[in-house]
C-alpha positions as CSV (number, residue, x, y, z in Angstrom):
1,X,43.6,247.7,-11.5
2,X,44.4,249.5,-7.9
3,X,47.6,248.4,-6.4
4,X,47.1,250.4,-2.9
5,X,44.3,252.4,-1.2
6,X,43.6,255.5,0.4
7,X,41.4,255.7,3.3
8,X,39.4,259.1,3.8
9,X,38.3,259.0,7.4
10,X,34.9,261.4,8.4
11,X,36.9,262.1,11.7
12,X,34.4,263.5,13.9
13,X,32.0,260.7,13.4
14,X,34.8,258.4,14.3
15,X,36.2,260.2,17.6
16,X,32.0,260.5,18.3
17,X,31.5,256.6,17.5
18,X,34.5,255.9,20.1
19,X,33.0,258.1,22.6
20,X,29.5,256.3,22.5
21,X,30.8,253.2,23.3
22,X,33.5,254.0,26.4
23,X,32.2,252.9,30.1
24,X,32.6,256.1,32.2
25,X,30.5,254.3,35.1
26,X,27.2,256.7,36.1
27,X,29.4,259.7,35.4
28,X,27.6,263.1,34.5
29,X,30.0,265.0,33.5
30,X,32.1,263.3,30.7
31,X,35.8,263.9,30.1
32,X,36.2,266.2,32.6
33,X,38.7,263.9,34.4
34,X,42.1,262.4,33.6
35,X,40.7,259.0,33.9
36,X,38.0,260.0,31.3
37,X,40.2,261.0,28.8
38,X,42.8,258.0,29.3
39,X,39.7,255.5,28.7
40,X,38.6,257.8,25.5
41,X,42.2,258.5,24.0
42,X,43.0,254.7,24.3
43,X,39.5,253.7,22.8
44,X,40.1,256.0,19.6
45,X,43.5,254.6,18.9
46,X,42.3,251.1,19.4
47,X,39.2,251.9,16.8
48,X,41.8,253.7,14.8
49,X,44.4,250.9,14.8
50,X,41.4,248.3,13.9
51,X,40.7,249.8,11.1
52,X,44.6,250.1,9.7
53,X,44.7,246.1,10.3
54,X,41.7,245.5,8.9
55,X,42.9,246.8,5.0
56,X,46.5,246.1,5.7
57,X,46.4,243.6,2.7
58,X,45.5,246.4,0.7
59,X,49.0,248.3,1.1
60,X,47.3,251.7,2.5
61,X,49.1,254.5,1.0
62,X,47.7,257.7,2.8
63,X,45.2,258.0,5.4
64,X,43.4,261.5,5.4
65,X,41.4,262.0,8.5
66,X,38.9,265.0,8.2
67,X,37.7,267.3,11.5
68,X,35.5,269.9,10.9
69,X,33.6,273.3,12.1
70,X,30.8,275.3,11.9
71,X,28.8,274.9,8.6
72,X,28.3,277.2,5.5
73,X,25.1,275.5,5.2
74,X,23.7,276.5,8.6
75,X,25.0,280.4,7.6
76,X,22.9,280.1,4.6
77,X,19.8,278.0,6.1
78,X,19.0,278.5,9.8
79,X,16.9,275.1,9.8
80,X,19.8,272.9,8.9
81,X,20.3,270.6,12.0
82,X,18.4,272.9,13.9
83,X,17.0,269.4,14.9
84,X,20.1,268.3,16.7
85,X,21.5,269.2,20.4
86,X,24.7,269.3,21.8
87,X,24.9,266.7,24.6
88,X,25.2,268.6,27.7
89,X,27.2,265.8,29.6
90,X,30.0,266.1,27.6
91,X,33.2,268.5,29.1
92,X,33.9,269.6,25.2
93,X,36.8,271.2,26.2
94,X,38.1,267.7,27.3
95,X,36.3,266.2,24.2
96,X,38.7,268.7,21.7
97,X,42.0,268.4,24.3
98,X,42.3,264.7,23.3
99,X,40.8,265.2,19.5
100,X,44.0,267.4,19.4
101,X,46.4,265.3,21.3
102,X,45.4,262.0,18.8
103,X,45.6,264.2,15.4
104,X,48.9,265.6,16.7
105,X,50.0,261.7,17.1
106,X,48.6,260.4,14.0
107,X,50.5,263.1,12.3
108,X,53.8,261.6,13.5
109,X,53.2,258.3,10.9
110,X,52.3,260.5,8.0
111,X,48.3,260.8,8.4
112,X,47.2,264.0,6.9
113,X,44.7,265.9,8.7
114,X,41.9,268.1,6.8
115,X,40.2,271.1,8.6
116,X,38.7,273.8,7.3
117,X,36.6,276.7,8.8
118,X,32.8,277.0,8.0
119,X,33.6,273.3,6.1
120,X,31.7,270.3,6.9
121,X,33.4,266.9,7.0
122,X,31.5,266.1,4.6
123,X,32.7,268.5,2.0
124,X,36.0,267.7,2.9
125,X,35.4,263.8,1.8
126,X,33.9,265.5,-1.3
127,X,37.3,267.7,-2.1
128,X,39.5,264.6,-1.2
129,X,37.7,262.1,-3.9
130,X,38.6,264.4,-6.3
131,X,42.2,265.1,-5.3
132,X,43.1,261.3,-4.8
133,X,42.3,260.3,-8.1
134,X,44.9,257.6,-9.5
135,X,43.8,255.2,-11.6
136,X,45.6,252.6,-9.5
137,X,45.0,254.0,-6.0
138,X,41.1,253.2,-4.7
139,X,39.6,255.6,-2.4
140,X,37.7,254.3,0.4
141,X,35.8,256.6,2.5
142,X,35.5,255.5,5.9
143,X,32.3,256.7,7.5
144,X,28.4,256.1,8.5
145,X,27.1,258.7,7.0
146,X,24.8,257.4,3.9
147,X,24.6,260.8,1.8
148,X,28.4,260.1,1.2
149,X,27.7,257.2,-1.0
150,X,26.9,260.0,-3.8
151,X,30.7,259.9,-3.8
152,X,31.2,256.4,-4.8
153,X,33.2,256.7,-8.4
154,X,35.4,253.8,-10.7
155,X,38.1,254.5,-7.7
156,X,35.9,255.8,-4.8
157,X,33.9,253.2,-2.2
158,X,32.0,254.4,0.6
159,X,32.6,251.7,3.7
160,X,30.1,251.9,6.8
161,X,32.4,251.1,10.0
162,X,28.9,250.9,11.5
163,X,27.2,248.0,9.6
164,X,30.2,246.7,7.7
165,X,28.8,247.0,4.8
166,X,29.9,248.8,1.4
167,X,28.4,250.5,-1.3
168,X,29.9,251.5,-4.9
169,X,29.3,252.0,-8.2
170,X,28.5,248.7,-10.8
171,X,31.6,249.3,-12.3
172,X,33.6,249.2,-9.7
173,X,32.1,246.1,-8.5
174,X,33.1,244.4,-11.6
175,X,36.6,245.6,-11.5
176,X,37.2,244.3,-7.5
177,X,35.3,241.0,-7.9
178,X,37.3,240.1,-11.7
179,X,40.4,238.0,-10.8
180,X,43.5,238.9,-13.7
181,X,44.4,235.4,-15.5
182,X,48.0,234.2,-14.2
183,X,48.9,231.8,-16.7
184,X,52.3,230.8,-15.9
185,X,54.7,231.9,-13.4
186,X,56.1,233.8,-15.2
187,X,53.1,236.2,-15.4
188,X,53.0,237.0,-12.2
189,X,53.5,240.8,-12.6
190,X,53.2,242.5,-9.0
191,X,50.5,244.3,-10.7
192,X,48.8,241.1,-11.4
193,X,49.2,240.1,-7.7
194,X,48.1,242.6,-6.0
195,X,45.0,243.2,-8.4
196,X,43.7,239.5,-7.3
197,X,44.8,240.3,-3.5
198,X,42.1,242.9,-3.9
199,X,39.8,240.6,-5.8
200,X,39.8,238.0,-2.7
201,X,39.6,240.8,-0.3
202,X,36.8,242.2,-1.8
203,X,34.8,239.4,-3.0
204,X,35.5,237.9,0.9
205,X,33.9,241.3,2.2
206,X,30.7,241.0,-0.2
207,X,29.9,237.5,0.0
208,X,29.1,238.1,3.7
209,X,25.6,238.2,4.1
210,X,25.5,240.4,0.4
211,X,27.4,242.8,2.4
212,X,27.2,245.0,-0.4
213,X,25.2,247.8,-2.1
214,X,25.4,249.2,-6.1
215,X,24.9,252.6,-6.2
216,X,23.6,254.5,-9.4
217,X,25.0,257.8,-8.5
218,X,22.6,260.3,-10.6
219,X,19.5,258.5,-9.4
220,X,20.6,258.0,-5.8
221,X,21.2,262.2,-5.6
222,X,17.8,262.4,-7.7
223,X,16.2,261.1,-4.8
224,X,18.1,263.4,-1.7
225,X,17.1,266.4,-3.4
226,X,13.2,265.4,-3.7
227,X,13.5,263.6,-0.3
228,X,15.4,265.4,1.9
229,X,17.5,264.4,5.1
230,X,15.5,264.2,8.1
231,X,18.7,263.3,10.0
232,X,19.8,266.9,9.3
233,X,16.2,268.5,9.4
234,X,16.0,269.0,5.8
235,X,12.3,268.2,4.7
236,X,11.3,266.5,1.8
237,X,9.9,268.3,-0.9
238,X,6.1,268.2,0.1
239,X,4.4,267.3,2.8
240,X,3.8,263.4,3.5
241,X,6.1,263.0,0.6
242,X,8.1,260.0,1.4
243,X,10.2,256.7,0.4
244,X,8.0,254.9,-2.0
245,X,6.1,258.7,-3.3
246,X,9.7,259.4,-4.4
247,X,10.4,255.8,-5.9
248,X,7.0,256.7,-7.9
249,X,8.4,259.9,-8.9
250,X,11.6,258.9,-10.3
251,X,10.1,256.2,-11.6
252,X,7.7,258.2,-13.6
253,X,10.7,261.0,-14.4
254,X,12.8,257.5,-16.1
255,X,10.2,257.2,-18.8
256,X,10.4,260.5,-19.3
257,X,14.1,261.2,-19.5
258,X,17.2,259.3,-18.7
259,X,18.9,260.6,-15.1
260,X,22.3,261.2,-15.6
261,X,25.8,263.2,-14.1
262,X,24.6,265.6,-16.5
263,X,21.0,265.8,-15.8
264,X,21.8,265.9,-11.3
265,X,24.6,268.8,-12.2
266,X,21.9,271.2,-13.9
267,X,19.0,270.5,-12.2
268,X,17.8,273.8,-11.7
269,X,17.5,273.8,-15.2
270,X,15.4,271.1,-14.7
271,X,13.2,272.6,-11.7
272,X,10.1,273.3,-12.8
273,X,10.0,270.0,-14.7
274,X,10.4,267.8,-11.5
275,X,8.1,270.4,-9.9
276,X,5.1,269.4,-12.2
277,X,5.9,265.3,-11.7
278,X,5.6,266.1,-7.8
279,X,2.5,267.8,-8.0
280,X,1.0,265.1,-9.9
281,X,0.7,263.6,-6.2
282,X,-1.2,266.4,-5.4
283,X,0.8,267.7,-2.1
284,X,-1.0,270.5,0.3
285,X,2.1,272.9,-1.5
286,X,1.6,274.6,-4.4
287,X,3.9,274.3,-8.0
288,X,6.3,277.5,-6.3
289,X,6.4,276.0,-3.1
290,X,7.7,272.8,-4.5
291,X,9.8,274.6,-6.9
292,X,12.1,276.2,-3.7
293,X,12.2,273.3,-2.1
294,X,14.0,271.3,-5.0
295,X,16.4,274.2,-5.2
296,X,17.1,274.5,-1.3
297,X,17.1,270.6,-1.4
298,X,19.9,270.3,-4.2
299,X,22.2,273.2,-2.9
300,X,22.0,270.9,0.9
301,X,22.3,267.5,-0.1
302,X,24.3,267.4,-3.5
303,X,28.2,267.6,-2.8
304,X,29.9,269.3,-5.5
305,X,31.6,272.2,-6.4
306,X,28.3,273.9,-8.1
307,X,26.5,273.7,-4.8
308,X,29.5,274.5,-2.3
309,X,29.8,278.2,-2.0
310,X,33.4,279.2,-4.1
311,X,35.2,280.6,-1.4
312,X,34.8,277.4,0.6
313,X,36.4,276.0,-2.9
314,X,39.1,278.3,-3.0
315,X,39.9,278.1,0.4
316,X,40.3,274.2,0.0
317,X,42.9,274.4,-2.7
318,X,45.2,276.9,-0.6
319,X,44.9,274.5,2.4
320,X,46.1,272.1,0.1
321,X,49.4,273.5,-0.4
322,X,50.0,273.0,3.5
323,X,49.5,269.0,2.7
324,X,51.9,268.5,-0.7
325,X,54.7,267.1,1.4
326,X,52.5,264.8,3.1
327,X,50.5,263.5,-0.2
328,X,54.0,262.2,-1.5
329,X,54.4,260.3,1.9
330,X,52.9,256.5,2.5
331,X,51.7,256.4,6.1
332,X,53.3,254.0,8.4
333,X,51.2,250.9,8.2
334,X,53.1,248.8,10.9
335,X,52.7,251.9,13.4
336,X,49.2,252.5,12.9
337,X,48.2,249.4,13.0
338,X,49.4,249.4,16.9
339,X,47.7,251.4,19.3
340,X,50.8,251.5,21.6
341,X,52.6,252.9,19.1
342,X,50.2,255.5,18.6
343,X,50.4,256.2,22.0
344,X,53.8,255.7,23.4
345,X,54.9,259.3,23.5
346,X,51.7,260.3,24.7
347,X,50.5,260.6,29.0
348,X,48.4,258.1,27.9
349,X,50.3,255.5,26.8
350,X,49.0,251.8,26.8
351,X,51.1,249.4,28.8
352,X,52.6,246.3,26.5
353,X,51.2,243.0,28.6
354,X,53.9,241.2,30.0
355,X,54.9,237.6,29.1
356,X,53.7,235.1,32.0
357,X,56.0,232.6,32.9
358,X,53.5,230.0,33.9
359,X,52.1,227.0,32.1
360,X,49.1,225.7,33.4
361,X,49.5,227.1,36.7
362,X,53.4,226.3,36.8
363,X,56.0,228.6,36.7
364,X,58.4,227.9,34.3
365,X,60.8,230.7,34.6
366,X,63.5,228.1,35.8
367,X,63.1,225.9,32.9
């Protein structure tokens, strides 16, 4: 059972999820002013600072907060995200001074930052699922974005700071929601405490509302590739082929064959096979049409190291050398949790309120 946690942070959703919801008045012309970037640099430490509190009971180990660049995907297919536009009323220049300023901070209690060039944040919460691997550490990736729930493991849990909610594997669900028999006191291992302190953590977090998801990980990535990502302008696999077509599909594809790790690593072997249950709908494309799709499909959506170009790979393990110090440091819980101490050494430095000496509209200062 896990006796402390790593959180992996998808870092430029989380400085973007800030932004949106700072009041910078009718301005036009965001973070182009010291005032701007006080209100945004305070707001991400806050956010940042709720988040330490709210899995203090946990024992947070190391916090590894990804940034990212220009994707290999986009190099290798124009379309991807061609759908999206950079806001224009955004000083980006303002919007990377404080990205930089906060990492640089965060830095100072132990949090490891993870940047790579042509390297989505995404692949970077890929890499780090597979690094932070303990049998006793659980890795919970902090994020919104749903396609990382392929990453949920027996250690790994994808948490959406947007909706609260979590999703992870059956198996894991077990193991966090299975209290450890204390017979006497003199059974109380630490292990055996702290496995139940996750078990009342976690079964607290899912009894909200169901506040939970089960993810079956072959079948979930099963459905990406034939569905696509509209979010990141990746189409499905033929035209007017949605939700419930590919719950028909995979459905048909189950009777046929069982969907495993195995089967979802080596689907191209398995191309023209899903090809021929797709055109059973009979779609406008034809069988080669569908057949290029499912490969461009899995090589966009699926994050592993068989669809990730090699040298992005390779370039991920020599960064890593640059972080071995920091993976043998814990992070300072008590710091991060306080977003003045995030911010004391910084020109932006939130101001502790001071104690009033009244009591009901008396000042008791003399007392």
């Amino acid at each position: 059972m896990f006796n402390s946690v790593n959180l992996i942070v998808d870092g430029a959703f989380f400085f973007k999820r800030s932004l949106a919801v700072c009041d910078f008045g009718n301005s036009s012309n965001i973070l182009s002013t010291e005032k701007h970037k006080k209100i945004f640099t305070q707001r991400i430490a806050t956010d940042f600072a709720n988040q330490m509190k709210k899995f203090e009971d946990l024992n947070v180990r190391r916090v590894v907060f990804t940034n990212e660049f220009q994707s290999w995907r986009k190099q290798e297919f124009p379309e991807y995200k061609s759908n999206r536009k950079r806001d224009t009323e955004i000083d980006w220049d303002g919007y990377n001074e404080v990205a930089s300023l906060l990492l640089g901070e965060l830095k100072k209690y132990n949090v490891i930052e993870s940047t790579q060039t042509d390297c989505e944040g995404d692949d970077l919460i890929y890499y780090w699922s597979k690094v932070l691997k303990k049998k006793d550490e659980l890795n919970i990736i902090v994020a919104s974005d749903n396609d990382l729930k392929q990453l949920v493991s027996r250690n790994t849990i994808h948490h959406n700071i947007i909706t609260n909610k979590y999703a992870l594997t059956k198996e894991l669900y077990e193991d966090l929601t299975t209290e450890t028999k204390v017979n006497t006191i003199y059974d109380m291992s630490s292990a055996s405490v702290n496995a139940n302190t996750f078990v009342k953590f976690f079964k607290d977090q899912f009894d909200r509302d169901s506040n939970y998801s089960i993810i079956d990980v072959p079948e979930f990535v099963l459905e990406k590739v034939l569905l696509g990502d509209s979010g990141d302008g990746i189409s499905s696999v033929a035209t007017r082929y949605g939700q419930k077509t590919v719950e028909k599909t995979i459905g048909e594809i189950k009777i046929l064959t069982d969907i495993t790790t195995d089967f979802v690593n080596n689907i191209e072997d398995h191309v023209e096979f899903l090809a021929e249950n797709v055109m059973k709908l009979k779609p406008k494309e034809n069988m080669t049409e569908v057949e290029a799709k499912i490969k461009r499909n899995y090589k966009l959506v699926y994050l592993n190291y068989r669809t990730i170009p090699e040298s992005i790979t390779k370039a991920f393990k020599s960064n890593l050398n640059d972080t071995k110090d920091l993976l043998h440091k814990k992070v300072k819980n008590r710091e991060l949790s306080d977003e003045r101490i995030i911010l004391q050494d910084t020109k932006y430095s939130i101001e502790t309120p001071k104690e009033s000496n009244e009591f009901f509209g008396v000042d008791t200062s003399a007392l």
